[in-house]
C-alpha positions as CSV (number, residue, x, y, z in Angstrom):
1,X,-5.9,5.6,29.4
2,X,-5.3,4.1,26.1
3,X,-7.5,4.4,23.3
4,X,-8.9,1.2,21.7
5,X,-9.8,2.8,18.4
6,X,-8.5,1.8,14.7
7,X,-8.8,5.3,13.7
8,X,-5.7,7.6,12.3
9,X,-3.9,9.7,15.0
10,X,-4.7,12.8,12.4
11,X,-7.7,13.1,14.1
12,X,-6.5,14.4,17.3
13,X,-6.3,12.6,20.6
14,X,-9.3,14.9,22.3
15,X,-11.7,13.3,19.1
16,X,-10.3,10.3,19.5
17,X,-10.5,9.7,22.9
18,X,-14.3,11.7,22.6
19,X,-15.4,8.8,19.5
20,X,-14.5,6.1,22.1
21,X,-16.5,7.7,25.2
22,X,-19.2,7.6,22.8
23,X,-18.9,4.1,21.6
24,X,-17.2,5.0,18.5
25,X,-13.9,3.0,18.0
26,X,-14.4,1.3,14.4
27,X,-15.5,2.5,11.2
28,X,-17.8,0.3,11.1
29,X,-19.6,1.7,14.4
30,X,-18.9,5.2,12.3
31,X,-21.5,4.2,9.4
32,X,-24.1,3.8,12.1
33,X,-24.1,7.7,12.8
34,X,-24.2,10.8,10.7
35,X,-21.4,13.3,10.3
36,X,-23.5,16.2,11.6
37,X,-24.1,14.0,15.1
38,X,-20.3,13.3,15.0
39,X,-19.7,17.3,14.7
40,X,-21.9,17.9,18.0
41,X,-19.5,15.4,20.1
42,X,-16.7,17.5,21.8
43,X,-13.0,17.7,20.3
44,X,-15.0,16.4,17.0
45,X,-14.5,18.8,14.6
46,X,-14.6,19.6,10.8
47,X,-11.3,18.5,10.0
48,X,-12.0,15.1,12.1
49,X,-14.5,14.9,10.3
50,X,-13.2,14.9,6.3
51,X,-10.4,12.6,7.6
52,X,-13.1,10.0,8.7
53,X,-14.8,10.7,5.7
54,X,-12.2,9.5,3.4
55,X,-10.9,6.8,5.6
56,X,-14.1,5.6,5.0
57,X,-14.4,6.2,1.8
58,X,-11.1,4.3,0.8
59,X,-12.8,1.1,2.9
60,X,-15.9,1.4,0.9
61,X,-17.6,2.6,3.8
62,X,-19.8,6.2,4.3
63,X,-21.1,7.5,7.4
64,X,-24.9,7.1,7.8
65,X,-27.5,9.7,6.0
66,X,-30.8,9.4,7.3
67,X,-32.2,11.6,5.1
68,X,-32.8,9.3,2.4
């Protein structure tokens, strides 16, 4: 299985691969979701996390908060 996904392989191949099951394969798809729901996904994990975080940062990009 390959994985269609732009993100860095400094996420892991288990969170990659997870991201994708779940329809996750851009950042753009990533700004649609919170972190927190990203964290309860399997293989998805903190450090996942603050490397999506700041590729998204440096493309002007955040994951979702719907908080606000």
């Amino acid at each position: 299985m390959t994985d269609a996904s732009e993100f860095p392989h400094g996420i892991g191949k288990v969170a990659t691969r997870e991201l994708a099951a779940h329809g996750y394969t851009t950042y753009a798809h990533l700004t649609t979701v919170t972190a927190k729901h990203l964290l309860a996904i399997h293989g998805v994990g903190p450090k996942s996390i603050r490397i999506l975080g700041e590729e998204l940062a440096a493309r002007g990009l955040a994951f979702a908060d719907l908080d606000k």
